[in-house]
C-alpha positions as CSV (number, residue, x, y, z in Angstrom):
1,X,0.0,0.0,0.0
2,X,2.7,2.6,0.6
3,X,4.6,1.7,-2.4
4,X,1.1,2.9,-4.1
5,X,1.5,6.3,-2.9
6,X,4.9,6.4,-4.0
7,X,4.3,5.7,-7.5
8,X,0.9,6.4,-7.6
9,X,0.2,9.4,-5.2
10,X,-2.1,10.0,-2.8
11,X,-2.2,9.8,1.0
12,X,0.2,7.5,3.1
13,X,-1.7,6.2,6.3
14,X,0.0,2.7,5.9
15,X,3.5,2.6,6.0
16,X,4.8,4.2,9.5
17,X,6.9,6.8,7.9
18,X,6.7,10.2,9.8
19,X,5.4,13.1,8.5
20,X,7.8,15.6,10.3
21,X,10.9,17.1,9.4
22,X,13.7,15.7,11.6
23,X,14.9,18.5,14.0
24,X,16.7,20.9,12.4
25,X,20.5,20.6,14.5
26,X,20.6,17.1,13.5
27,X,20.4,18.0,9.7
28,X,22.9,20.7,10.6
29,X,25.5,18.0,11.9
30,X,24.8,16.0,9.0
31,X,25.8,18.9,6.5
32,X,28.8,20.0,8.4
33,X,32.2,19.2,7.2
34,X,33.6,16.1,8.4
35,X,36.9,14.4,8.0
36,X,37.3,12.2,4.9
37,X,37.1,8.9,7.0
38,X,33.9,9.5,8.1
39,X,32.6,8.4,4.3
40,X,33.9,5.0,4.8
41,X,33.1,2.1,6.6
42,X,32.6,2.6,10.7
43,X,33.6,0.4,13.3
44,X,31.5,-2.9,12.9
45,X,30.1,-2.0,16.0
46,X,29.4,1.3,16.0
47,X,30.5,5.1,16.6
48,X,32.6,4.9,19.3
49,X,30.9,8.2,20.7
50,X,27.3,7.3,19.4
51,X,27.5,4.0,21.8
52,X,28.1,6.1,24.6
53,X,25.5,8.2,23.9
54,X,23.3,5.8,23.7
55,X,23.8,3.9,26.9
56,X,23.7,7.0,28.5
57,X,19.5,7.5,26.9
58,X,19.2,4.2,28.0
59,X,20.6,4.2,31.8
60,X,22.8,1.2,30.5
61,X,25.5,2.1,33.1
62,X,23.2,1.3,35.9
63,X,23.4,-2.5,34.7
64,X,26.1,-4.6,36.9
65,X,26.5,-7.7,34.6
66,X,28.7,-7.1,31.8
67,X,26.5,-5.9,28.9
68,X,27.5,-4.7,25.2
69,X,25.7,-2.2,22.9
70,X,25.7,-2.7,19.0
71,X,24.7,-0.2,16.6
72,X,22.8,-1.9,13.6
73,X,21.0,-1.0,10.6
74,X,17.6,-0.3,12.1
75,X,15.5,-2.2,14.6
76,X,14.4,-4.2,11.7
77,X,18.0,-5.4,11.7
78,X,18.8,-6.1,15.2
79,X,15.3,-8.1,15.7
80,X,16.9,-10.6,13.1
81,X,19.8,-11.1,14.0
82,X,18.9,-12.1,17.9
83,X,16.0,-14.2,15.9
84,X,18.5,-15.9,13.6
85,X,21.0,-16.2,16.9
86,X,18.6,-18.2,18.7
87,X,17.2,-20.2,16.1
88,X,21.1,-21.4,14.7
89,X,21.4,-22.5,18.4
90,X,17.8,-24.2,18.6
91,X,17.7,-26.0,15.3
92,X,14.9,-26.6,13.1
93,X,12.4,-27.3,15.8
94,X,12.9,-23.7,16.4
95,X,9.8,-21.7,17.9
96,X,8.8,-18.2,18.8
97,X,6.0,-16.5,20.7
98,X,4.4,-12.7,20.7
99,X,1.2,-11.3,21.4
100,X,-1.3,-10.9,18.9
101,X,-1.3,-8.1,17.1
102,X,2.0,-8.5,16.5
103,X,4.7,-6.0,14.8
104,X,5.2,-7.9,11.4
105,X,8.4,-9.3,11.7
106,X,7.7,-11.0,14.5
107,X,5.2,-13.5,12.5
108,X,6.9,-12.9,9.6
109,X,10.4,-14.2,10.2
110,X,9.1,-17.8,11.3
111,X,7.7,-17.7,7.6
112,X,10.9,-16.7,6.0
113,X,13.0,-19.6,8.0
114,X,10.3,-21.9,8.1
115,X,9.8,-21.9,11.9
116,X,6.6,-22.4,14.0
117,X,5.3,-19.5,15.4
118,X,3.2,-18.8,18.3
119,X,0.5,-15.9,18.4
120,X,-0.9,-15.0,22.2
121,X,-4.3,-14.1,21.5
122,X,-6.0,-12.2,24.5
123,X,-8.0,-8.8,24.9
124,X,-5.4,-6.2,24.4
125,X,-7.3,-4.1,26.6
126,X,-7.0,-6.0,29.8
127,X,-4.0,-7.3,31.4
128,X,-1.7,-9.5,30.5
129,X,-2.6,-13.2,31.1
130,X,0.6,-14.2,32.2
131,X,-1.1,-17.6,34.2
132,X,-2.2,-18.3,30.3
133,X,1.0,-17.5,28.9
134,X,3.2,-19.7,30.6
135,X,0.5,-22.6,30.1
136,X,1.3,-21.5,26.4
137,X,4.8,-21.1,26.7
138,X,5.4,-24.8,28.4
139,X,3.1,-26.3,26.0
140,X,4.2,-25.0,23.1
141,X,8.0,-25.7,24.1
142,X,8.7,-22.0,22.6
143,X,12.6,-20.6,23.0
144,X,11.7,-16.9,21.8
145,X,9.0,-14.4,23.0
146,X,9.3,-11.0,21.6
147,X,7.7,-7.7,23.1
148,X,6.9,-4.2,21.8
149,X,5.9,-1.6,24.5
150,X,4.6,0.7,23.0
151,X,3.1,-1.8,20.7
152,X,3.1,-2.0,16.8
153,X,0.3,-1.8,15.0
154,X,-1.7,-1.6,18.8
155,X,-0.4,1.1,20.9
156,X,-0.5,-0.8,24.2
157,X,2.3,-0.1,27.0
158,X,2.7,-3.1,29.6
159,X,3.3,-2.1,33.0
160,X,6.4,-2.6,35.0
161,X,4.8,-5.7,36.9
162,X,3.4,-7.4,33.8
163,X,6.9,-7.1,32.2
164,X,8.7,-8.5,35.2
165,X,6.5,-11.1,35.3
166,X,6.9,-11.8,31.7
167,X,10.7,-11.6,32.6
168,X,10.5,-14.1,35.0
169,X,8.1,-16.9,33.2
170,X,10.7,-16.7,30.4
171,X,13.6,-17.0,33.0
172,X,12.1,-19.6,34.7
173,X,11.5,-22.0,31.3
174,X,14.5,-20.8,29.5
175,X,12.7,-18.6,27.0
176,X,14.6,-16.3,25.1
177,X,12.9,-12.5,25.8
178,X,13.0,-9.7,23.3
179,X,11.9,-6.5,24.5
180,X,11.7,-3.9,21.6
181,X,11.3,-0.4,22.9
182,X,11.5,1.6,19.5
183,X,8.4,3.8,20.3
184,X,9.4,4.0,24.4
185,X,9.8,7.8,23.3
186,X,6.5,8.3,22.3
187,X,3.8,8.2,24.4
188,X,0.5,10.4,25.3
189,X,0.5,10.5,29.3
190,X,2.9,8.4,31.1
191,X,6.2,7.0,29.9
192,X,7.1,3.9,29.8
193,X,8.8,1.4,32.4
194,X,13.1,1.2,31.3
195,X,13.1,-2.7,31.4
196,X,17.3,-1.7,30.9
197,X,17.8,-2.8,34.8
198,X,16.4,-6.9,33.2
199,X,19.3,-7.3,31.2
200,X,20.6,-10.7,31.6
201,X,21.7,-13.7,30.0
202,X,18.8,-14.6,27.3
203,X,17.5,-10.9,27.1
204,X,18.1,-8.7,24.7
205,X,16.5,-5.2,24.4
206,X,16.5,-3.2,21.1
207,X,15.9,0.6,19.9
208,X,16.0,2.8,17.0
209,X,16.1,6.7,16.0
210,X,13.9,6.3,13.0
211,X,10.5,7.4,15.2
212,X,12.6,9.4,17.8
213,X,14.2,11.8,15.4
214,X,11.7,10.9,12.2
215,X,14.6,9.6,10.3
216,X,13.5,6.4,9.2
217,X,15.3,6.5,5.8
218,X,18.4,6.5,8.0
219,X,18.1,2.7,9.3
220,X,20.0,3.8,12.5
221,X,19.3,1.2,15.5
222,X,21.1,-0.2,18.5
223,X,20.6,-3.5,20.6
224,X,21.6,-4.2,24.2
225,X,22.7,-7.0,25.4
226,X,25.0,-9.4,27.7
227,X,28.5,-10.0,26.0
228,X,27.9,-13.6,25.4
229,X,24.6,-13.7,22.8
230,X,26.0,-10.2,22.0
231,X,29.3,-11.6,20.5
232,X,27.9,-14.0,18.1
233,X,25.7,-11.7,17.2
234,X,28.2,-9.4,16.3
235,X,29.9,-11.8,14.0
236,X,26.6,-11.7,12.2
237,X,26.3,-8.4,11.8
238,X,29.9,-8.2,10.4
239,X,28.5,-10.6,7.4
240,X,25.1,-8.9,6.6
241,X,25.1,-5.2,7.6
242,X,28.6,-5.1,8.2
243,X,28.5,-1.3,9.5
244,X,26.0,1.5,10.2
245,X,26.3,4.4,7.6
246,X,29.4,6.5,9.1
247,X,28.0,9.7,8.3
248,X,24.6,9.5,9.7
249,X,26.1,7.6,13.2
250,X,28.5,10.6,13.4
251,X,25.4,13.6,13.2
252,X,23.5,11.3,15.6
253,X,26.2,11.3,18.2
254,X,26.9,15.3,17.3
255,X,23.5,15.9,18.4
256,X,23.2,14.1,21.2
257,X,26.2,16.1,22.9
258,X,23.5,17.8,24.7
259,X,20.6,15.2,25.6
260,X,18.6,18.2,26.5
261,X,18.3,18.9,22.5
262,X,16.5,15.3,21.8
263,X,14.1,16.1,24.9
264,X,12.5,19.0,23.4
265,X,12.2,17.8,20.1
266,X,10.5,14.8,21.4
267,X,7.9,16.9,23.9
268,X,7.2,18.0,20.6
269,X,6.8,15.4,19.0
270,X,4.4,13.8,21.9
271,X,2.3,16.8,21.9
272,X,1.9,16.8,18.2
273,X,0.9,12.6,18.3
274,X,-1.4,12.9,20.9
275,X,-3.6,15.7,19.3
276,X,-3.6,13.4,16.3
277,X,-4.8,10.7,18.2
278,X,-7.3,12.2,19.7
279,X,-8.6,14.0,16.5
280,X,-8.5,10.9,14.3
281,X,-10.1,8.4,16.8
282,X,-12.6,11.2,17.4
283,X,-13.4,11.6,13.8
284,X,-13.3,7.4,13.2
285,X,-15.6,6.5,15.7
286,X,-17.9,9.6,14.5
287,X,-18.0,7.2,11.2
288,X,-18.4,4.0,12.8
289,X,-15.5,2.2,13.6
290,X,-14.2,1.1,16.7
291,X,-11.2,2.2,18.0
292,X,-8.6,0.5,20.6
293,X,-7.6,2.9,22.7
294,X,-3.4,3.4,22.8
295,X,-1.1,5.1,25.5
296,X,1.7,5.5,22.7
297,X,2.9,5.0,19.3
298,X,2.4,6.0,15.6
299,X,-1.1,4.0,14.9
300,X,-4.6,3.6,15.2
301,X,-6.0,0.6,15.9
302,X,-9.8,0.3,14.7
303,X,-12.1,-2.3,13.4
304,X,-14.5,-1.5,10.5
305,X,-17.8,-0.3,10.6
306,X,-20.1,-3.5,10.1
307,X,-21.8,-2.9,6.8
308,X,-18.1,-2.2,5.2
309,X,-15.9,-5.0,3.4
310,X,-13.2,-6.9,5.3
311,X,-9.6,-5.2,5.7
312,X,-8.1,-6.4,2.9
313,X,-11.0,-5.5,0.4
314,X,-11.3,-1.9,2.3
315,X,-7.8,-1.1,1.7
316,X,-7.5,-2.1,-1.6
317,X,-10.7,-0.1,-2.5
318,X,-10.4,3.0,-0.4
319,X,-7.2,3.3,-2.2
320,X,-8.8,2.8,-6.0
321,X,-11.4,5.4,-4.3
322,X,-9.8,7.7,-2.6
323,X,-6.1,7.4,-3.0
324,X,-5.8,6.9,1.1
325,X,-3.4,3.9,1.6
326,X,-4.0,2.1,4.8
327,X,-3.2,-0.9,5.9
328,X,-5.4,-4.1,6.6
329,X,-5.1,-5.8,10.2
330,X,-4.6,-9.1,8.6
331,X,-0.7,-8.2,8.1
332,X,-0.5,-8.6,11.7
333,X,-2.7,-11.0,12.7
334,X,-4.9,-14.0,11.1
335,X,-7.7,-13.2,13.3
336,X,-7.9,-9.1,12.7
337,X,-10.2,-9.8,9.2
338,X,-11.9,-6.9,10.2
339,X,-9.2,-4.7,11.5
340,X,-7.3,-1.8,10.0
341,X,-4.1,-0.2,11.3
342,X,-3.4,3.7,10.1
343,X,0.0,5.5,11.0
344,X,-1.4,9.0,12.7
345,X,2.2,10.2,12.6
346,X,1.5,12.5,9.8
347,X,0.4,16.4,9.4
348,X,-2.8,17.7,10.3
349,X,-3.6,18.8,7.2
350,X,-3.0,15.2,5.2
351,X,-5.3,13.9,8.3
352,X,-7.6,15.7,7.6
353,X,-8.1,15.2,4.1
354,X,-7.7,11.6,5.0
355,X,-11.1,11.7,7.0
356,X,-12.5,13.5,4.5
357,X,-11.9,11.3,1.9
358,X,-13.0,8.0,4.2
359,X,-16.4,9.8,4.9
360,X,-16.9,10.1,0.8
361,X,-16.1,6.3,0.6
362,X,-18.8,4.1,-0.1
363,X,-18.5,0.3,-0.3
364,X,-20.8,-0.4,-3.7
C-alpha cells in the first residue's frame, strides 16, 4: 500500500513513515564538514561516541553484569539477528512466541525460515494473562518471546509488573525474551517502564532513532545485550550489515552532545501525536469504527464499521477510491479480518483530508 503512494500518489496512512521534518540541528551536523574517513566504513560495532551516547538515553550504566551495545542498521535489523542467533542455536524445531497483534516481523520471520510461530491471543485491553501464557509457553516448548511496549500496529504499554513477570516466566523456562522499545519515546500520558535494569543472559533489548528523530530513511538502530549472545551476534552483523552508515552515526552522536536537544524535540513530537490521536479516533468512531484505545505509538487501531468490506477489500478499495493507503489488520494477525491499522504520525492537514476522503467512501 505505501509503495502505491509512491508511485501512484495520494495519501500515506500505511506505512509508518513520519510526517515531520527531523529536528533541524541534527540536519545541521549531517551537513557539516567532516573528516574524509567519516565516508567509509565505521567500526563494525558502532561510533565509538554514538555507543556512549546511547547507553547514556538508556541508563545502561546502571546495569552490573557485563553488557554490550551494537549499533545496527535499524530495529528491523537487530530483531533478526537475535531471531537468527537463537534459532542457529535451537535447530529446526525452532519456535517463537508474541502477542497478537503483532509487529510484522515477529510473524513474519518464522515464515521466512520456516519456523513455527506462536500468536498469544487475548484482549489487548486488559492485562496481560501471564497464568495463560506460561500454560502457552510450556506447551508449546517456545525458545523466543518477543515484546513491543509501546506496541506495533496496537499502541499498548505493559506495565512494570506485567513485564517483570513476563521476565521471570521466560527466566524460569528458558525462554529467550526480546523486549523492543523503538516507540518507548512516544507516548500520550505516562512514559514507559526502562526494562534496561532486566538485562541478563537470554534478554536482549532493542531501539531505534527512526520514530525518535523521524529519520526512518536512516536505518540507525542499537541493541543491548549481555557480552555472550552479543558476541555471536556481532559476528553476524559483520556478514550482513557489516557497518552502520558512518555519516549519519556521526550527526547522531553530534547531536546528542547535549541530551537536552532530543528532549524537546520529542515533547514536541508527543504533543503533536497525541492531538492526532485524539482528532483521528474522534473523527473514526464519529463514522463507525471502533477504536482500541493506545497510551503510545504512531497507529490507530480500529475495526471496520459493520456494513463495510473486510480489511483487505477496504484497503485495496479505499485506495482505488480515494487514493488513502491504509493498511489491513490481517498483516499482523490471522484473526484481525476486520481490523485496520493507520500511521497517525502525519500532518494535520493530510489527516484531515484523510477523514474527509473516508467519509466520501462508499463500499458499492
Amino acid at each position: 500500500m505505501s509503495n502505491l503512494v509512491k508511485s501512484r500518489g495520494g495519501i500515506n496512512l500505511a506505512q509508518g513513515i513520519p510526517g515531520f521534518d527531523p529536528p533541524v540541528e541534527l540536519i545541521q551536523f549531517l551537513a557539516s564538514p567532516m573528516p574524509s574517513y567519516r565516508h567509509q566504513y565505521a567500526q563494525g560495532a558502532g561510533h565509538p561516541v554514538l555507543l556512549e551516547r546511547i547507553a547514556s538515553l538508556i541508563d545502561l550504566h546502571s546495569v552490573n553484569e557485563q553488557t554490550s551495545l551494537l549499533v545496527l542498521n535499524g530495529a528491523t535489523e537487530a530483531i533478526s539477528l537475535v531471531y537468527q542467533h537463537e534459532a542457529s542455536r535451537v535447530g529446526k524445531d525452532f519456535i517463537s512466541m508474541s502477542i497478537e497483534p503483532s509487529y510484522e516481523s515477529y510473524s513474519h520471520l518464522p515464515l521466512v525460515f520456516g519456523h513455527k510461530y506462536i500468536g498469544f491471543e487475548q484482549n489487548p485491553e486488559q492485562s496481560l494473562d501471564l497464568l495463560s501464557l506460561e500454560k502457552t509457553i510450556r506447551k508449546e516448548k517456545v525458545n523466543l518471546f518477543m515484546l513491543a511496549s509501546p506496541g506495533n500496529p496496537f499502541g499498548r504499554i505493559y506495565s512494570e509488573d506485567e513485564i517483570r513477570g513476563l521476565d521471570k516466566i521466560c527466566k524460569d523456562n528458558g525462554v529467550v525474551l526480546l523486549l523492543d522499545i523503538v516507540y518507548r519515546d512516544i507516548y500520550f500520558n505516562q512514559a514507559p517502564w526502562n526494562p534496561i535494569c532486566l538485562l541478563r543472559e537470554g534478554l536482549y533489548i532493542v531501539g531505534s532513532f527512526s520514530k525518535t528523530l523521524s529519520v526512518s530513511g536512516w536505518r540507525v538502530g542499537w541493541l543491548a545485550g549481555t557480552d555472550e549472545g552479543m558476541r555471536s551476534i556481532s559476528i553476524m552483523h559483520d556478514y550482513t550489515g557489516l557497518s552502520v552508515p558512518h555519516p549519519l552515526q556521526h550527526a547522531i552522536a553530534g547531536y546528542l552532545s547535549q541530551e537536552s536537544r532530543m528532549e524537546r524535540y520529542l515533547v514536541s513530537l508527543r504533543t503533536t501525536l497525541k492531538a492526532n490521536y485524539q482528532y483521528f479516533s474522534d473523527e473514526l468512531t464519529a463514522i463507525g469504527f471502533c477504536v482500541s484505545p493506545a497510551q503510545g505509538g504512531y497507529f490507530i487501531w480500529a475495526s471496520l464499521p459493520e456494513t463495510w468490506p473486510d480489511g483487505p477489500e477496504f484497503a485495496v478499495d479505499l485506495f482505488e477510491k480515494t487514493q488513502v493507503a491504509v493498511v489491513p489488520g490481517v498483516h499482523f494477525y490471522s484473526g484481525a479480518i476486520r481490523f485496520i491499522r493507520f500511521n497517525i504520525a502525519r500532518s494535520r492537514s493530510e489527516l484531515e483530508a484523510a477523514i474527509r476522503a473516508i467519509k466520501r467512501y462508499s463500499p458499492e
